[in-house]
C-alpha positions as CSV (number, residue, x, y, z in Angstrom):
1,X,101.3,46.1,-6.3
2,X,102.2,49.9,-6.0
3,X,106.0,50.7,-7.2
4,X,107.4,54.5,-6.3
5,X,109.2,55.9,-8.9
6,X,111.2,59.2,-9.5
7,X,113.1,60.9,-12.2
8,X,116.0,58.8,-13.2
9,X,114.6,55.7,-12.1
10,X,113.6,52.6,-14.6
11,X,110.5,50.7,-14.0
12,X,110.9,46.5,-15.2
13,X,107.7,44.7,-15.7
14,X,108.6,41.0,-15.5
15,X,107.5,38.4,-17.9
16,X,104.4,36.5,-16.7
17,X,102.4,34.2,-18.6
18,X,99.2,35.7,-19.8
19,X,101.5,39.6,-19.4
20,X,101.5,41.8,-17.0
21,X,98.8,44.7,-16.4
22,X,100.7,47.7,-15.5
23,X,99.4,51.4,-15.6
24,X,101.4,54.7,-14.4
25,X,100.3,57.7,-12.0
26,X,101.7,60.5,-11.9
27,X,102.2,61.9,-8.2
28,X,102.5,65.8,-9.4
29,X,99.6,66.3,-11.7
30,X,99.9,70.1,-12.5
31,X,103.6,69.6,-13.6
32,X,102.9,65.9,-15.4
33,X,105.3,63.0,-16.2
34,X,107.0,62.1,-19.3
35,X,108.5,58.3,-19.5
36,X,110.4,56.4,-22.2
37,X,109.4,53.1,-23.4
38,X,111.8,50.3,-24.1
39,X,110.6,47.2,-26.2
40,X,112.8,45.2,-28.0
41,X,110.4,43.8,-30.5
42,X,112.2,40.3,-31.3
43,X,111.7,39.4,-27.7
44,X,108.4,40.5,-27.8
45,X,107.5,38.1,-30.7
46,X,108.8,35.3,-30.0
47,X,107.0,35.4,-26.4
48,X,104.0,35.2,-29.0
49,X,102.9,38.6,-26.5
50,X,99.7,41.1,-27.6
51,X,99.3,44.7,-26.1
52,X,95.7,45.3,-24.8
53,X,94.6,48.2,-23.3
54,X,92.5,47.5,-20.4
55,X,91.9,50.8,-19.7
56,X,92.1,54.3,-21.5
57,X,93.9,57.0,-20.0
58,X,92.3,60.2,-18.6
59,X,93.1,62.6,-21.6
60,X,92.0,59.7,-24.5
61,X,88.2,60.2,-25.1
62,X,87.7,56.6,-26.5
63,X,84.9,57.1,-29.3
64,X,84.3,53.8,-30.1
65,X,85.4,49.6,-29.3
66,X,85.2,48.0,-26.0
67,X,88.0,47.3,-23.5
68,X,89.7,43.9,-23.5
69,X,89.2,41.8,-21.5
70,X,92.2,40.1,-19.9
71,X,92.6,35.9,-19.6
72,X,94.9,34.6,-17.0
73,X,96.3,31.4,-18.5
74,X,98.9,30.1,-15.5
75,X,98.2,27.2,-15.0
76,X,100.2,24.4,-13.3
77,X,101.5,21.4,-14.8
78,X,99.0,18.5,-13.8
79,X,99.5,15.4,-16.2
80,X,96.5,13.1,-17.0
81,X,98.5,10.2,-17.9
82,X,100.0,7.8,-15.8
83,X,103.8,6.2,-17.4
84,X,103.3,2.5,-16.2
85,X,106.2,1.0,-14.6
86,X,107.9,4.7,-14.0
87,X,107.9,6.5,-10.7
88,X,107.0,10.2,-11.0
89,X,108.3,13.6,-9.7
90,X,106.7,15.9,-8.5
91,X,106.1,17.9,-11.8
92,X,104.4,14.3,-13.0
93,X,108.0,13.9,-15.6
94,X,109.2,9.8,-15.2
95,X,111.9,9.5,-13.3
96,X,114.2,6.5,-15.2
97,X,116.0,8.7,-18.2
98,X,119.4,8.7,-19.4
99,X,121.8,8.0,-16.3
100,X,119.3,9.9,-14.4
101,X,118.9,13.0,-16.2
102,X,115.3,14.4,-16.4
103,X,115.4,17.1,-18.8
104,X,111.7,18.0,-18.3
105,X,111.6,18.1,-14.7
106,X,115.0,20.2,-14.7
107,X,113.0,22.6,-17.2
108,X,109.9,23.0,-14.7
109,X,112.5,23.6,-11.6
110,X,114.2,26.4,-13.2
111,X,110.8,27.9,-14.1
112,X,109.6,27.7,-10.7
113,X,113.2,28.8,-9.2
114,X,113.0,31.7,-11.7
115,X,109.6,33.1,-10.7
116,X,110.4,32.7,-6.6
117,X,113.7,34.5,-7.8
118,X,111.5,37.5,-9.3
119,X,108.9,37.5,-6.5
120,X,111.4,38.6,-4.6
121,X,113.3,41.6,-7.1
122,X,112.2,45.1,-6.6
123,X,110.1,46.3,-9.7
124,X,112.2,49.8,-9.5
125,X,115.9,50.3,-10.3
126,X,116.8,53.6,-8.3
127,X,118.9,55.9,-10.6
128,X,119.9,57.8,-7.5
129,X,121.2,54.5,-5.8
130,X,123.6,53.3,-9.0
131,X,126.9,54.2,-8.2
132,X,129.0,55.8,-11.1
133,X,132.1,53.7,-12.5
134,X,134.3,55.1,-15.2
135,X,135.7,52.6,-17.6
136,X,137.5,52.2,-20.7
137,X,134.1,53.4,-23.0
138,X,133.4,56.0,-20.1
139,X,131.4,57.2,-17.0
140,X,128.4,54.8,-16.2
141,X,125.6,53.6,-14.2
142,X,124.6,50.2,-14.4
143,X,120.7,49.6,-14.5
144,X,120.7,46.0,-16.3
145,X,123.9,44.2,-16.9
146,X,124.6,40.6,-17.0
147,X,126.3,40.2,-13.9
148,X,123.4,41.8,-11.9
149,X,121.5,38.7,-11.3
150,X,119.4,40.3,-8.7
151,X,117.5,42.7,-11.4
152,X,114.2,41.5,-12.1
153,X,115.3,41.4,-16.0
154,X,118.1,39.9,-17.5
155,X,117.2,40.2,-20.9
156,X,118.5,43.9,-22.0
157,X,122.0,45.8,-21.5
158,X,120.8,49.2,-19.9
159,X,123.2,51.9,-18.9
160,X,123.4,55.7,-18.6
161,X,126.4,57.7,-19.5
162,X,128.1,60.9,-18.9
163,X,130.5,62.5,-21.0
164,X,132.0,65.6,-19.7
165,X,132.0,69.0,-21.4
166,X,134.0,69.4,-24.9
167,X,135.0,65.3,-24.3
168,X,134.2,62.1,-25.8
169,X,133.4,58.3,-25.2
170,X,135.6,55.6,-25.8
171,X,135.7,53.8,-29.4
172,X,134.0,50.7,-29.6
173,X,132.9,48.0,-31.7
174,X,130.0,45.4,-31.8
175,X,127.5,43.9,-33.5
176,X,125.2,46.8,-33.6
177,X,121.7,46.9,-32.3
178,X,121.8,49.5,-29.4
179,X,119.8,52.8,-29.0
180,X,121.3,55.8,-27.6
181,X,118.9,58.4,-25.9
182,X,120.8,62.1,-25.1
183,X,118.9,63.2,-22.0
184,X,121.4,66.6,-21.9
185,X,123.8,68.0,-23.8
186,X,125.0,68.5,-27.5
187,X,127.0,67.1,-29.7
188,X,127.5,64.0,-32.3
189,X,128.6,60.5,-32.9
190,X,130.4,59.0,-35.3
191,X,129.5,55.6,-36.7
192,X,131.9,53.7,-38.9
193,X,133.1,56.9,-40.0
194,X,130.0,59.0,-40.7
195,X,128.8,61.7,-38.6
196,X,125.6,62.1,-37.0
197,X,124.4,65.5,-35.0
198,X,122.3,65.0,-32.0
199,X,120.9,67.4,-29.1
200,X,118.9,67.0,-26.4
201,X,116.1,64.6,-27.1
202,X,117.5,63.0,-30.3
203,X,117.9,59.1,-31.1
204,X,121.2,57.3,-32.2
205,X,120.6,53.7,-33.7
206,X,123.1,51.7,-34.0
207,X,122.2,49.4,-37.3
208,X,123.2,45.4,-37.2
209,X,125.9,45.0,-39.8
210,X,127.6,41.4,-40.4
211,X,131.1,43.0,-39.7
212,X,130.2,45.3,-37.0
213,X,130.2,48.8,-36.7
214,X,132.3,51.2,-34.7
215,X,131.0,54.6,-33.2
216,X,131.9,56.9,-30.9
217,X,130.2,59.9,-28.9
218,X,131.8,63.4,-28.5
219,X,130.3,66.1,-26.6
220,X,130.1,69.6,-28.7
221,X,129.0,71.6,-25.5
222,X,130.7,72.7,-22.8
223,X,128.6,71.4,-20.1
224,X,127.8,67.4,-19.4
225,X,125.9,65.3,-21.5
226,X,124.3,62.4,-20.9
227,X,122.9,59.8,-22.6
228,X,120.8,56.0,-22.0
229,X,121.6,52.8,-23.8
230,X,120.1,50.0,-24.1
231,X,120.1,46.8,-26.4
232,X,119.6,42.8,-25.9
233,X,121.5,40.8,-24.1
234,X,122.1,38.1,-26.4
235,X,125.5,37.2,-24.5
236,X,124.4,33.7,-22.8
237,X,122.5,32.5,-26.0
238,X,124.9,34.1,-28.9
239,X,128.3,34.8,-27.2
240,X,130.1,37.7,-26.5
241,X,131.6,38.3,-29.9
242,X,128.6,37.3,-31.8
243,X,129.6,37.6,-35.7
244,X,131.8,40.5,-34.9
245,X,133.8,40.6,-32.1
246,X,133.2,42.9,-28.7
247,X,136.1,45.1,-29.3
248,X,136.9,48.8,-27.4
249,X,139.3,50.5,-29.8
250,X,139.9,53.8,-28.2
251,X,139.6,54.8,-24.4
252,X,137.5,57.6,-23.1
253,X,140.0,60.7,-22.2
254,X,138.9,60.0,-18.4
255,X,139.9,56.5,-18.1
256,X,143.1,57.3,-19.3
257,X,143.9,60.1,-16.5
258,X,143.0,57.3,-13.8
């Protein structure tokens, strides 16, 4: 299936057994493309997922090794054993549990809702078609959020932010465990009370501490910047406040003026 993408825009590959086979075109080939990569590597392991190229891009001259070869593994529940005396459903679970409750058959219905949910998502979240909000940590698109239940992902916390010339971000503080790409701008950010300088290009991380840690950006230029987050949303499984509390300790100078 062919997906349209532009600058700004973020591409989701869903998660399928047996992965998803995915390869990018660029539709301007004497200007070229450059992408970013998010993979949150805990996720990735415990899905028990492998990378394999099926195919080498044009500027690789592959010198030795074959390419893989890829093994669709979907396949549908079909029980060879019978549960005498139980009726069945129709995913083949028994019927008579505790006061009616099937937990197996509930298990194979959300599975099946959740891939007729995703069959139906667009791939591409249109950077152009986010609309801007400006909240206590400050100005913001919304690509993945936990209330967006029509994303084809659910599984990260993906925003971008502006931060207006010679201004700064709220204060916040969290668990840790976000990234923080600046796609313009200059300045620095201060976590838990050391700085850190950054320009255009650079990479904040945000290390997992068990009390927290509290940061803040401040633009050092007088024109915007802007910057992408992202980290895992582990808000269904550990809570809002995991071991530290979700806590905004300063508002941005924007939200304030509102």
């Amino acid at each position: 299936m062919r997906e349209d993408w532009a600058p700004g825009d973020l591409v989701l590959l869903p998660i399928k057994p047996g992965g998803v086979e995915h390869q990018h075109f660029d539709a301007e080939p004497p200007q070229g493309a450059r992408w970013l990569a998010f993979l949150y590597l805990p996720h990735f392991q415990h899905l028990a997922s492998a990378i394999r190229q099926v195919e080498n891009s044009p500027g690789y001259q592959q010198r030795t090794g074959t390419a893989a070869v890829v093994v669709d593994d979907d396949t549908p529940y079909n029980p060879n054993r019978d549960f005498t005396g139980f009726p069945r459903d129709s995913f083949g679970a028994a019927v008579k549990t505790n006061n009616g409750f099937n937990g197996y058959s509930g298990l194979m219905k959300r599975r099946d809702d959740e891939r007729a949910r995703v069959a139906e998502v667009d791939t591409v979240v249109h950077g152009d078609a986010l609309a801007w909000e400006t909240n206590p940590q400050g100005i913001m698109q919304w690509y993945l959020h936990p209330d967006l239940p029509e994303r084809l992902l659910r599984s990260y916390l993906f925003y971008r932010q502006e931060i207006p010339g010679e201004s700064r971000s709220g204060k916040q503080k969290h668990q840790g465990g976000a990234i923080f790409f600046f796609t313009e701008g200059r300045g620095h950010t201060i976590i838990d009370g050391e700085r850190f300088d950054w320009e255009k290009e650079d990479l904040i991380q945000l290390p997992l501490r068990p009390d927290g840690v509290a940061y803040q950006h401040f633009n050092d230029s007088r024109g915007p910047a802007r910057l992408i987050a992202c980290e895992p949303n582990y808000f269904d499984s550990l809570g809002f406040d995991r071991g530290s509390g979700l806590v905004q300790l300063a508002n941005c100078p924007e939200y304030d003026r509102l």
